[in-house]
N, C-alpha and C positions, 0 to 999 in steps of 0.2 A: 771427484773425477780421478781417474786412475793415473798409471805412470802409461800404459799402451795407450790413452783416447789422447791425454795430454801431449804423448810423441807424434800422435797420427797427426794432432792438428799443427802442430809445430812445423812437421814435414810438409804439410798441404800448405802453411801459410807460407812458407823461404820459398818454395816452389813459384808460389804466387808472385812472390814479392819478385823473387829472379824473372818470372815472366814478364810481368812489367817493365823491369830495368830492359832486359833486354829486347822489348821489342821497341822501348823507347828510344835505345841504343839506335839500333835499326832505325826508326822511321828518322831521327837526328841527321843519320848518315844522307841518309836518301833525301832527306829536305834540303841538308847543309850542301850536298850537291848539285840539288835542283838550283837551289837558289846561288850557289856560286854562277853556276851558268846564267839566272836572269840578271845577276848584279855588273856581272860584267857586260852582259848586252845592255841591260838596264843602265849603268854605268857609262859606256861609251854615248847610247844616245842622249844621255842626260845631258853632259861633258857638251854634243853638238846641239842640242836647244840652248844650252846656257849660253852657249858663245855666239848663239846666234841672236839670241836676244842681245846678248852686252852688245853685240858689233849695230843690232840695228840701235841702240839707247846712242851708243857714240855716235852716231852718224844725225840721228834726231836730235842730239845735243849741241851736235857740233852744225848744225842748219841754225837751230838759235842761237846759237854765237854770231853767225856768219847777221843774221837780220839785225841784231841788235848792234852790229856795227857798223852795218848800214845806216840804221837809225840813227845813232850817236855820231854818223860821220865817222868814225875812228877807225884809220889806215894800218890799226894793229893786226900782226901777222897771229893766223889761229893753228899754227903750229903746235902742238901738244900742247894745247890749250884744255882739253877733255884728258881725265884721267879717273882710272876706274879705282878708287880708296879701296871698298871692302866690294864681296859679291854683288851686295845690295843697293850700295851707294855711290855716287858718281858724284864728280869736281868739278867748274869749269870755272876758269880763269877770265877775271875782265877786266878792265882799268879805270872804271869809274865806278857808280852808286848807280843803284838799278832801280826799278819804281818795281814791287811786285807784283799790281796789275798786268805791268807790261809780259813778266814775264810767264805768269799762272798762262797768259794769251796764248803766247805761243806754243810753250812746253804741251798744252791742249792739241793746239792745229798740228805741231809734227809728231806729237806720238800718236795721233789719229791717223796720220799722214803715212805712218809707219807701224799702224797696227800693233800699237802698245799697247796691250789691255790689261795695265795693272794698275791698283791704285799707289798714289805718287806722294809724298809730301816734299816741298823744298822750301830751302832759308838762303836769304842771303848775307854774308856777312859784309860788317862794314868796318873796315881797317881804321877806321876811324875814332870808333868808341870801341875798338875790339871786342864785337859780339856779334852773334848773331841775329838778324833779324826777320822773326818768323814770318814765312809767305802765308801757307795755306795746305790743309791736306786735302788731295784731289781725288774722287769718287770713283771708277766706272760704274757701277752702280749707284741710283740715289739715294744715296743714304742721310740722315742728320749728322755732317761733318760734325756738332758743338757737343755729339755726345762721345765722340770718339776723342781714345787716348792719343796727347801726339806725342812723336818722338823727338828727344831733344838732341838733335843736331848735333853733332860732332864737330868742332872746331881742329881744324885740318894746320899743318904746321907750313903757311905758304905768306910768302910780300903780297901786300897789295890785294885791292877786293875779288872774292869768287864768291859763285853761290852754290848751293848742295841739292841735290836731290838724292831721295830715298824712296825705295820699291818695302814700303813693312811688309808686306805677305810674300818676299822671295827669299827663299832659303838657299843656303849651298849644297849641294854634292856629298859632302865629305860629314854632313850634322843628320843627312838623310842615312845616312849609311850606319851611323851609329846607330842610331834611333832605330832601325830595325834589326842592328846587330840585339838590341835587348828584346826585342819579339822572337829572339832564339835561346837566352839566358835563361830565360820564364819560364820555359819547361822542367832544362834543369832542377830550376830552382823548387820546385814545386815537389819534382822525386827525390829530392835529396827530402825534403821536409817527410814527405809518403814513408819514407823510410828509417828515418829517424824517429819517425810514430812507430813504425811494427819495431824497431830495437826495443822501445821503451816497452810497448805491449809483451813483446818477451820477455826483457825483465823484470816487470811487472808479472807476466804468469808463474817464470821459476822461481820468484820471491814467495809468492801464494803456496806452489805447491812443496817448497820447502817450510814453510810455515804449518802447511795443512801437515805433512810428515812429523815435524815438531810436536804440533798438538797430537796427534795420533801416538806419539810415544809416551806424551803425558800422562794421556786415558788410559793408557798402559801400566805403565809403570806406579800411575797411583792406583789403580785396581792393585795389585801386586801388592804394595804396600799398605792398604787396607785388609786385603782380605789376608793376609797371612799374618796378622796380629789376634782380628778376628778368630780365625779358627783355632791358634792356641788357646786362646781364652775359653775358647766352647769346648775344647779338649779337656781342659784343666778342670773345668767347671766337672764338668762330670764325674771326673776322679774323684773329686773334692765333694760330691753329691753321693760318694758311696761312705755309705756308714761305717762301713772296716777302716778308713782313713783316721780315723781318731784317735786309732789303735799306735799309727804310725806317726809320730808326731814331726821327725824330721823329712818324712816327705809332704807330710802337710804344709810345711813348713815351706821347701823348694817351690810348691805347686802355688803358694800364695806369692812366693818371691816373682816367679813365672807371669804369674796374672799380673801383679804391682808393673815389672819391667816392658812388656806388652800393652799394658794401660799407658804408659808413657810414650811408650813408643806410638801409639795412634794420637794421643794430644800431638806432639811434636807434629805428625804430619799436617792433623788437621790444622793446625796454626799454620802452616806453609800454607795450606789453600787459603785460610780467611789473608793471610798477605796478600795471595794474589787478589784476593777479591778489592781488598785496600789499594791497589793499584790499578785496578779496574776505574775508579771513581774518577770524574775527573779534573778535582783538585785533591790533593790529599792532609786533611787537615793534621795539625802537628801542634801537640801541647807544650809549648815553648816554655821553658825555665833553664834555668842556671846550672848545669848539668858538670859534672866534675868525672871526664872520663876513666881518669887512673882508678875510682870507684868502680866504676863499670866495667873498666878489667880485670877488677881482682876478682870481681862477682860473676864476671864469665869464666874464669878460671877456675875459681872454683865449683863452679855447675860440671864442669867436665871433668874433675876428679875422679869418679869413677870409668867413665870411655876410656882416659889416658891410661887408669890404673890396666884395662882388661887390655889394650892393645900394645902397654907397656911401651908408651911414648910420653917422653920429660918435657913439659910446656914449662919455657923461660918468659919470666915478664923481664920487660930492660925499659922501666918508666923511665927516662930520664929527662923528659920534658917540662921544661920550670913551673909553665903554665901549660894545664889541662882543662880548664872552663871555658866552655862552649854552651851557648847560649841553642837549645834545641829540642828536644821530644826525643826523653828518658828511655820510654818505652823501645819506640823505634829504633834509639841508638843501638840499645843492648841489642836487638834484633839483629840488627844489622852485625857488628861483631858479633856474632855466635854463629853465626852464616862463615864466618869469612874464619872462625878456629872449628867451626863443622869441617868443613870442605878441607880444612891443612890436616883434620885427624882421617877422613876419610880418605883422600888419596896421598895421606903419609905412607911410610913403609912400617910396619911392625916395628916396633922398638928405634925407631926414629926421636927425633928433636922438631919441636914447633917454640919459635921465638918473637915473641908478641912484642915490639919497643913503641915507645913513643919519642916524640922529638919537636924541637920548636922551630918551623919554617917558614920566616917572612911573612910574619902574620896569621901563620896557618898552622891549627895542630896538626900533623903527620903521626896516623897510627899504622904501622906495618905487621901485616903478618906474614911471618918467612918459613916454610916445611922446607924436607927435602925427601920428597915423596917424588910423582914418578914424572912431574911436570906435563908440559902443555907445548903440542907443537907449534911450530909458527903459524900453519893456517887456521889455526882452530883458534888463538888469541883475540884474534878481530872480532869472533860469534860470541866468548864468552857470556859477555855480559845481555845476551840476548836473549827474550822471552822463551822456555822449553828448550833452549838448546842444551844438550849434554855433549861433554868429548868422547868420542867410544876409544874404549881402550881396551874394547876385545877382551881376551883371555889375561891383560896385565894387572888386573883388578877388578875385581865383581864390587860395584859400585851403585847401589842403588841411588835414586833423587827423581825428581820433578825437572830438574832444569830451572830453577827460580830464585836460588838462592843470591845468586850475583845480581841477575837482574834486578833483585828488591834492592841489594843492597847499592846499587848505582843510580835505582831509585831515590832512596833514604838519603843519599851524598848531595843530586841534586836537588833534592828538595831542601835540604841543609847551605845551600849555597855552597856544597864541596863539590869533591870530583874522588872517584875510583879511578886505580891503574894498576896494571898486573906486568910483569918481567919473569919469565921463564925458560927454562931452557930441560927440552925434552929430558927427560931421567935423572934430571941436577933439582930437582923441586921447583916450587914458584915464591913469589914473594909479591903479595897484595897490600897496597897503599894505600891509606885512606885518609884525604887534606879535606877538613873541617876548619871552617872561621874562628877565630878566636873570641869569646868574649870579648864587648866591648866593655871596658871598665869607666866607672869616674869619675 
C-alpha cells in the first residue's frame, strides 16, 4: 500500500471519525435540552403525585389510628402521631400492642377507601422485647405472597410502640433522576471507546507502514550488498581467465587478494541473514556451556585486525573484570560482540579509538563498547534496537547494513537472561552496554 492510498484513507477515516463526534455533539445538545425541558416539567409533576400520594397515605394512616383508638378505648391525642421516615415508609405512633390481623383489616379498607394502589408491607414493633413484629406483605394484584422477598423493617429511633409501613415498588424523585442521568453517560461512553479504537487502528497502520518502509530498505540494501561483491568477483574472474596474467604475477596476485576479500565480504552478509532467519524461529535454541568472555574478546579483537589496521582505528581492551564466566551459547556470544565492535568501526571516525572494557556489576558481567564516531540522536535511540531500522545520516557517513545487527544482539542479551543499552550523544560517539548473568559457581 503506498504513502498516497495510505494518506487518502487516513484523511477519509478522521473525517469520519470528526463526523461522528460531531454530530453526536449535536444530537447530545439537542436531547440534553429536550430533555431539561421534560425533567423539569417531568419533575414538577412528579414532585405533585408524590405528595399527593404521601398526603393521601397520611390521611389513610391517620383514619387507622383514629379506629383503633376507638377500639382500644384510648383518649390518646393523634397529633403527629403519622410521620413520613423515608419516601416509601411511613410511622405511626400508638400506646399499646396491636394484633396484626386487626390492622392488615383496616390498612386494606382505607387505602381502598383512598385509592391506594400499591402493594404495602407493614410490622409492628413491640417496645417490649424491642423488635419488630412482622405483619404481612399486601398484594394489589394476586400474587403468592410466600414467594416473595420481604423487607426487613427499619427499627425507627422512637418511646413506646408504632407500627411501619412500606410501599417496596415506590421510588423517589431524586434516584429517578439519576438513573436517567446515565441513559445519557452511555452515549458518551460508547464514543469515547469508537475512538479510542480508530487512535489504536492508526497506530496500528503507521506502525505497519513504517515497518513495511524498514523492510523495503532491507531488500534494498541487501541487494546492494550482494550484488556488488558478486560482480567483482565475475570481473576479477575473467581477468584471471586471461592467459597473459601468468605473465604478471603481482597482479595475479591483487586480483586473487580481490576475490579472497569479496568472498568474505558476502559470508559476513550472508551470516547476518541466516541471524535473521535464527530469530525468526520462535524459540531460539542456545548451546549453553561455560563461556569465558575475556576469551571472546580477545578473539574478536583480533578478527578485526585487519578493518582497524585499513581505517586506522586503535581498539583498547580494558578487561578488568575479576569474573568473566557466563554460563551461555559461545557461538552466539561472539556474534553478538562483533555486531556491536562492527558498528563502533563503521560509524567510527577514521583514525579514531574504540574501547571494549569489561567490569563486574551486582551480579552481572557488564561488557561495554565505547567509539567516538559520529553518535546517535535522541530520537533515533528508542528505534535502534529495532528489526531493519537503520539511523540516516545522510551525507555524514556512507554506511552500508541491514538494520539487524543490534536487534540480534538484544536478541542474544534476552535470550541470555541479560539486557542491551546504548548512551549517546550526537557527534560525541556512543557507548553500548551489554549485562550478562554471571556464572553460577559451586
Amino acid at each position: 500500500m503506498g504513502r498516497r492510498t495510505i494518506g487518502t484513507l487516513m484523511l477519509l477515516a478522521i473525517l469520519s471519525v470528526v463526523g461522528v463526534v460531531v454530530i453526536q455533539l449535536l444530537w447530545l445538545r439537542e436531547a440534553s435540552r429536550y430533555r431539561q425541558e421534560q425533567v423539569e416539567l417531568n419533575h414538577e409533576q412528579a414532585l405533585q403525585l408524590e405528595k399527593q400520594f404521601n398526603d393521601r397515605v397520611v390521611i389513610a394512616l391517620t383514619d387507622v389510628t383514629e379506629q383503633i383508638l376507638s377500639i382500644t378505648k384510648d383518649p390518646s391525642d393523634l397529633y403527629d402521631a403519622v410521620k413520613q421516615e423515608r419516601p416509601n415508609y411511613f410511622a405511626v405512633t400508638i400506646n399499646d400492642t396491636l394484633h396484626p390481623y386487626l390492622l392488615e383489616s383496616l390498612l386494606k379498607k382505607e387505602f381502598s377507601r383512598r385509592n391506594i394502589q400499591e402493594d404495602f408491607e407493614y410490622g409492628i414493633y413491640d417496645c417490649f422485647t424491642d423488635s419488630i413484629v412482622y405483619g404481612n406483605y399486601v398484594a394489589v394484584d394476586p400474587v403468592d405472597t410466600d414467594t416473595l422477598e420481604h423487607t426487613k423493617l427499619q427499627k425507627l429511633d422512637k418511646d413506646g410502640h408504632y407500627f411501619g409501613i412500606f410501599f417496596p415498588n415506590r421510588k423517589s424523585t431524586l434516584w429517578e433522576e439519576q438513573r436517567s442521568t446515565w441513559t445519557w453517560i452511555f452515549p458518551a461512553i460508547v464514543t469515547l471507546i469508537v475512538f479510542g479504537f480508530f487512535a489504536y487502528s492508526v497506530w496500528v497502520i503507521l506502525q505497519q507502514k513504517r515497518l513495511s518502509e524498514m523492510k523495503n530498505d532491507f531488500i534494498g540494501n541487501m541487494t546492494h550488498e550482494l550484488k556488488t561483491p558478486i560482480s567483482t568477483i565475475a570481473l576479477s574472474s575473467e581477468v584471471l581467465g586471461d592467459p597473459g596474467i601468468v605473465n604478471e604475477p603481482e597482479r595475479l596476485k591483487e586480483y586473487a587478494r580481490i576475490i579472497r576479500n569479496e568472498n568474505e565480504r558476502l559470508r559476513i552478509q550472508v551470516e547476518r541473514v541466516l541471524q535473521l532467519s535464527t530469530l525468526d524461529k520462535e524459540s531460539l535454541e542456545l548451546k549453553r556451556e561455560m563461556v569465558d568472555v575475556h576469551a571472546i574478546t580477545r578473539s574478536v579483537a583480533e578478527h578485526f585486525q585487519l578493518p582497524l589496521l585499513e581505517r586506522r582505528t586503535e581498539l583498547k581492551l580494558d578487561l578488568q573484570a575479576p569474573n568473566a564466566m557466563v554460563y551461555g551459547d559461545r557461538v552466539h556470544l561472539t556474534n553478538a560482540l562483533t555486531n556491536l565492535v562492527d558498528n563502533a568501526l563503521k560509524y567510527g571516525v577514521e583514525g579514531g579509538r574504540i574501547e571494549l572494557r569489561t567490569r563486574n556489576q551486582n551480579g552481572d558481567l557488564s561488557i561495554a563498547v565505547e567509539d567516538d564516531g559520529i553518535g546517535i540522536k535522541k530520537e533515533d535511540i528508542k528505534y535502534i534496537f529495532e528489526r531493519f531500522y537503520r539511523v540516516h545520516t545522510g551525507n555524514v557517513h556512507d554506511v552500508k547494513g541491514f538494520g539487524l545487527g543490534l536487534h540480534y544482539v538484544q536478541h542474544i542479551a534476552k535470550a541470555h537472561g541479560g539486557r542491551i543499552s546504548a548512551i549517546s550523544e550526537f557527534g560525541s560517539g556512543s557507548t553500548f552496554t551489554l549485562l550478562l548473568p554471571l556464572a553460577r559457581t559451586a
